[in-house]
One Martini backbone bead per residue (centre of mass of N, CA, C, O) as a GRO file, in nm:
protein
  216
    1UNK     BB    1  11.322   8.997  12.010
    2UNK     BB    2  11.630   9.105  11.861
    3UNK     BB    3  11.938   8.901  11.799
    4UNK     BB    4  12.191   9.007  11.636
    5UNK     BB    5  12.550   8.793  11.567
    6UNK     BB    6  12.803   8.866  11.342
    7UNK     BB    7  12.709   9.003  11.046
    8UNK     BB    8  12.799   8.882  10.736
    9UNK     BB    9  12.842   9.043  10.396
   10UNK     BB   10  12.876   8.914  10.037
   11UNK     BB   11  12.933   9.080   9.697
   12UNK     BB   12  13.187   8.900   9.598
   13UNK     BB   13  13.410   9.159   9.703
   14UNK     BB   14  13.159   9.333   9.842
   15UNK     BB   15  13.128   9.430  10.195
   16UNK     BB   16  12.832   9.505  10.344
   17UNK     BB   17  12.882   9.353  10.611
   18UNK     BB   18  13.075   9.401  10.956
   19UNK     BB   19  13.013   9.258  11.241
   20UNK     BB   20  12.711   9.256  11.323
   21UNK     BB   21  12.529   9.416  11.582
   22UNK     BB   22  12.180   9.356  11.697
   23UNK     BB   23  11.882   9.498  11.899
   24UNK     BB   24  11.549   9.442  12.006
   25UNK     BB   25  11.292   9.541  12.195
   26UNK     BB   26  10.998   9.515  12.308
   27UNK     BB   27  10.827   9.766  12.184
   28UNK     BB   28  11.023   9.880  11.985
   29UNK     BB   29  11.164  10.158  11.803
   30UNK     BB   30  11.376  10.140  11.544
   31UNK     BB   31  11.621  10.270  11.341
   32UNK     BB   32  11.813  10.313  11.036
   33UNK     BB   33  12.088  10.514  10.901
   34UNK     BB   34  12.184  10.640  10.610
   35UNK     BB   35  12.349  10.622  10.335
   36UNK     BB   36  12.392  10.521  10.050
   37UNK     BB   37  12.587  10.222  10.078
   38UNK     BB   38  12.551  10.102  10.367
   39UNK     BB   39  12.341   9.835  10.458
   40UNK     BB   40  12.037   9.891  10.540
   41UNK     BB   41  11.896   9.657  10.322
   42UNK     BB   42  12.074   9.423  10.383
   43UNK     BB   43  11.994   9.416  10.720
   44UNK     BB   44  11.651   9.420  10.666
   45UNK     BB   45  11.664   9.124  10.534
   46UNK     BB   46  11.815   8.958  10.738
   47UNK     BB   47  11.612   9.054  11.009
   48UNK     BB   48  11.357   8.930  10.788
   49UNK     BB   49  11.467   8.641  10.589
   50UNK     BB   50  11.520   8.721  10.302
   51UNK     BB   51  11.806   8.683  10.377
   52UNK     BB   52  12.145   8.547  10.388
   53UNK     BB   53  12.421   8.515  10.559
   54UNK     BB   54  12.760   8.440  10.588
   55UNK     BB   55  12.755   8.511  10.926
   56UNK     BB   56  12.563   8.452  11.148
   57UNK     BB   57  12.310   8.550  11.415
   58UNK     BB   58  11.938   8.507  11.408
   59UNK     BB   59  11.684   8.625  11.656
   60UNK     BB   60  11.336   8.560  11.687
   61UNK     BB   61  11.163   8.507  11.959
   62UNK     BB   62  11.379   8.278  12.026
   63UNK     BB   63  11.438   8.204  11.682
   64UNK     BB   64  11.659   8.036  11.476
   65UNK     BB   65  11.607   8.121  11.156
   66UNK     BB   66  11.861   8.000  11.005
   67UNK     BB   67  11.806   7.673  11.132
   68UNK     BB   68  11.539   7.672  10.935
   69UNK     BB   69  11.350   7.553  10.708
   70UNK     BB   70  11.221   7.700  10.445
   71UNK     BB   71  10.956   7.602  10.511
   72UNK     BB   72  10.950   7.728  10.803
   73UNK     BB   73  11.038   8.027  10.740
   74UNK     BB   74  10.796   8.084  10.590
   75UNK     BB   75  10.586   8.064  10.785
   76UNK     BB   76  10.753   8.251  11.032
   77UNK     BB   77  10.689   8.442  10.876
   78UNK     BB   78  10.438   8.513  10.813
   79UNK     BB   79  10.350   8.500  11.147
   80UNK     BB   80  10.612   8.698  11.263
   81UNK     BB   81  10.611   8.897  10.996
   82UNK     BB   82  10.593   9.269  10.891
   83UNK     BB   83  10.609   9.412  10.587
   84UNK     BB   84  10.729   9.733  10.474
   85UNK     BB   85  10.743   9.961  10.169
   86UNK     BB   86  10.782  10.159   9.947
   87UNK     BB   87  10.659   9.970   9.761
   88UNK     BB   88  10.371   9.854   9.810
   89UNK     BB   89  10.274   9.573   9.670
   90UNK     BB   90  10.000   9.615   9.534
   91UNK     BB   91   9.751   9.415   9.414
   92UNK     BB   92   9.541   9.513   9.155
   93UNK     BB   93   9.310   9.302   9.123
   94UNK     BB   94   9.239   9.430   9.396
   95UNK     BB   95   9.115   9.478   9.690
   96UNK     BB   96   9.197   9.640   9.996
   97UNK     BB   97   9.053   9.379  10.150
   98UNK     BB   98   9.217   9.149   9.985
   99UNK     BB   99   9.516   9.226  10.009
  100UNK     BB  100   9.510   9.217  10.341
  101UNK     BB  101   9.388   8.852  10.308
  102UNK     BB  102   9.651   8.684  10.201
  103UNK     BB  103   9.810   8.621  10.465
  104UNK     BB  104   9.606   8.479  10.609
  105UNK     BB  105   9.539   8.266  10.385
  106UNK     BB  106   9.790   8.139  10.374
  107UNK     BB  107   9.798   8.052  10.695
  108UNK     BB  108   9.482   7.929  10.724
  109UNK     BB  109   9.265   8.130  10.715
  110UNK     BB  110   8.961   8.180  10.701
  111UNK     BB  111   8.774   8.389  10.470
  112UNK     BB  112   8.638   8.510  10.699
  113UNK     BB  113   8.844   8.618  10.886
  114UNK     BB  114   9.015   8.742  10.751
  115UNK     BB  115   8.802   8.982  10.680
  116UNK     BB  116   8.741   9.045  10.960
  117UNK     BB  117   9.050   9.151  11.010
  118UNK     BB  118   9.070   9.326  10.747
  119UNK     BB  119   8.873   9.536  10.844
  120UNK     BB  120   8.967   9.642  11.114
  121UNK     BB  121   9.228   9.746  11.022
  122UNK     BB  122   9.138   9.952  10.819
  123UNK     BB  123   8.970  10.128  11.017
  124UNK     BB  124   9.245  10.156  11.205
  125UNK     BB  125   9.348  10.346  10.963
  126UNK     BB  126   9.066  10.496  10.811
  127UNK     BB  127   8.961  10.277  10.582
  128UNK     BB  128   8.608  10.228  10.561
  129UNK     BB  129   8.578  10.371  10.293
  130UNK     BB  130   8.827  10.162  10.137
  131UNK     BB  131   8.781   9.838  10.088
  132UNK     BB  132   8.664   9.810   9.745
  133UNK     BB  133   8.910   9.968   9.674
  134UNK     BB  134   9.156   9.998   9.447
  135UNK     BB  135   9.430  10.119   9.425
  136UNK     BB  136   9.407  10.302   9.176
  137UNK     BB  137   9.176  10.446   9.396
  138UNK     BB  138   9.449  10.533   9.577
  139UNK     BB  139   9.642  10.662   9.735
  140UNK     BB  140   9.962  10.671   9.868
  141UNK     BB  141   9.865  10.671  10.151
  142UNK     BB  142   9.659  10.447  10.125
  143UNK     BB  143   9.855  10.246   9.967
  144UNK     BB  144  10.021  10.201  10.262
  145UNK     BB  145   9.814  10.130  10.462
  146UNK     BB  146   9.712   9.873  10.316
  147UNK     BB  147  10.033   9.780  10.414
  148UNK     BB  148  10.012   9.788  10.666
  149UNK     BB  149   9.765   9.590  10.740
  150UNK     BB  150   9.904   9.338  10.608
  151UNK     BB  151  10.175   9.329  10.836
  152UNK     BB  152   9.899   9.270  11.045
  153UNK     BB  153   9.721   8.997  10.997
  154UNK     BB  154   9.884   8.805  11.207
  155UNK     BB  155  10.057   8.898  11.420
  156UNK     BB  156  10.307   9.015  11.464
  157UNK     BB  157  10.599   9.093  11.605
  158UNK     BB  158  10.746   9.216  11.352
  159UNK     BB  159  10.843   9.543  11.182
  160UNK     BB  160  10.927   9.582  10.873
  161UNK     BB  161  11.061   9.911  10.747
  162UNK     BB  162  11.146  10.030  10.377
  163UNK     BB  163  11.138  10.337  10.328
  164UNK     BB  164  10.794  10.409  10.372
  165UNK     BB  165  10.797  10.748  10.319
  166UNK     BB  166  10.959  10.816  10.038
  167UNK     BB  167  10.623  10.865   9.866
  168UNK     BB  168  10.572  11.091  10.032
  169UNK     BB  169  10.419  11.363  10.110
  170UNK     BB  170  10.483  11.549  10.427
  171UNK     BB  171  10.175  11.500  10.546
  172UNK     BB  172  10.154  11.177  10.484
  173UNK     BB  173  10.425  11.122  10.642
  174UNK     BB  174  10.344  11.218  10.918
  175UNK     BB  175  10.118  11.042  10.955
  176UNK     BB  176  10.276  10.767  10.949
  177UNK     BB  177  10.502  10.816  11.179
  178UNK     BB  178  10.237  10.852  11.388
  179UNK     BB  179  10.146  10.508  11.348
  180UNK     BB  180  10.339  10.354  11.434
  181UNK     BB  181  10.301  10.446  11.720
  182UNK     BB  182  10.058  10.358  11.764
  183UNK     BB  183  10.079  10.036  11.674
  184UNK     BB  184  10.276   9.998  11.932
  185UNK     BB  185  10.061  10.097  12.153
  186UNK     BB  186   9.819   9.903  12.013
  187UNK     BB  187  10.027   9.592  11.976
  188UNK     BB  188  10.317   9.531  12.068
  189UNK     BB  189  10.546   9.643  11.833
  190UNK     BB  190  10.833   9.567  11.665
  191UNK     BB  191  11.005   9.841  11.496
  192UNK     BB  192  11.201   9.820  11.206
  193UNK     BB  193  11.360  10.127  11.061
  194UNK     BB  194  11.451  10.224  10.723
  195UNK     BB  195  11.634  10.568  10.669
  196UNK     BB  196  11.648  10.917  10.525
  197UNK     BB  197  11.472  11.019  10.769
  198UNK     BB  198  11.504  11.239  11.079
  199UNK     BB  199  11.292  11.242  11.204
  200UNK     BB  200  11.202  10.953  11.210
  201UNK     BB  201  11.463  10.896  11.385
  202UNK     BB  202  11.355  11.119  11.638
  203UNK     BB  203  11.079  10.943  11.687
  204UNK     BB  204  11.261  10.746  11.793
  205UNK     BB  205  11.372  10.564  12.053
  206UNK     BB  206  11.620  10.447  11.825
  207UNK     BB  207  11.895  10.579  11.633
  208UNK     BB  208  12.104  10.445  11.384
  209UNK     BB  209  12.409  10.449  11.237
  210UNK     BB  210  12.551  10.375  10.938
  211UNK     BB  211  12.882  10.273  10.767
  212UNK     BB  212  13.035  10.052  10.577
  213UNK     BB  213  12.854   9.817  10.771
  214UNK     BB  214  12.850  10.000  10.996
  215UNK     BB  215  12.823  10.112  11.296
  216UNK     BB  216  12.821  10.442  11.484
   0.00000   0.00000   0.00000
């Protein structure tokens, strides 16, 4: 699903990635642990799209994402791509079933579809009774769970998540853990996550040690 070949980064003089390779297979969860100004999230930025390489080539699902056009790659991403962060990034002045459909609304599916798909979503995450509440009145499991739908609501192929249960208190932080293993087994995504909780790294497929940009 994900094979990334000799990945190099660098910000001014500071060699940030170093010769990365790396594969992630369909439906696979793979972790990359690591101390911080490793590297794990400015390489999990380039196997996402939103950065580019200064040498090296990501293929997702078959293509090769920085061979595309700017406005290509805008859409691959729409399309095939989701991503879940530390802050969770919903806008306030939505409801979470709003919050929701603004990715398939990019993507430019009808306003009935998308609402329909982001309610399926919501419920399968335990949210129907807070379609209508916004952020402000939801805890922060409920509006990380709120990205995490927000992440499904186009079918990606890949979802990267970007240390998602770092502000989350120990049993809202297991119950994401266990969500993420559910939603590979019932939507069939591969999950590439970067942290520093070796829990969930332990509970992962394979998990990875980045140290000074490169893989131990």
């Amino acid at each position: 699903m994900i094979k990334a070949s000799h990945i190099d980064k660098s910000f001014g003089t500071l060699r940030v990635l170093k010769d990365i390779c790396f594969e992630a297979s369909d439906a696979e969860v793979v972790s990359i642990v690591g101390a911080s100004g490793a590297g794990k999230s400015t390489l999990l930025q380039i196997l996402g799209s939103l950065s580019k390489p200064d040498s090296g080539t990501v293929t997702i699902d078959g293509v090769d994402i920085y061979s595309l056009s700017d406005r290509q790659l805008s859409e691959f991403r729409n399309r095939r791509i989701g991503f879940v962060f530390q802050s969770h990034n919903l806008l306030p002045e939505f409801t979470a079933l709003e919050n929701v459909m603004i990715p398939a609304l990019i993507a430019r599916s009808s306003r009935r579809d998308a609402a329909r798909r982001a309610e399926e979503l919501l419920r399968e995450l335990g949210l129907g009774e807070r379609l209508t509440h916004k952020p402000s009145e939801l805890s922060g499991g409920e509006q990380q769970r709120v990205a995490v739908a927000r992440a499904l609501i186009n079918s990606p192929a890949v979802l990267f998540a970007d240390e998602p249960s770092g502000n989350l208190d120990s049993k809202t932080k297991e119950e994401l853990h266990q969500l993420f293993f559910k939603l590979r087994d019932a939507h069939g995504i591969t999950i590439i996550i970067v942290t520093h909780d070796h829990d969930l790294a332990r509970l992962s497929d394979r998990a990875l040690e980045m140290k000074d940009g490169r893989f131990i």
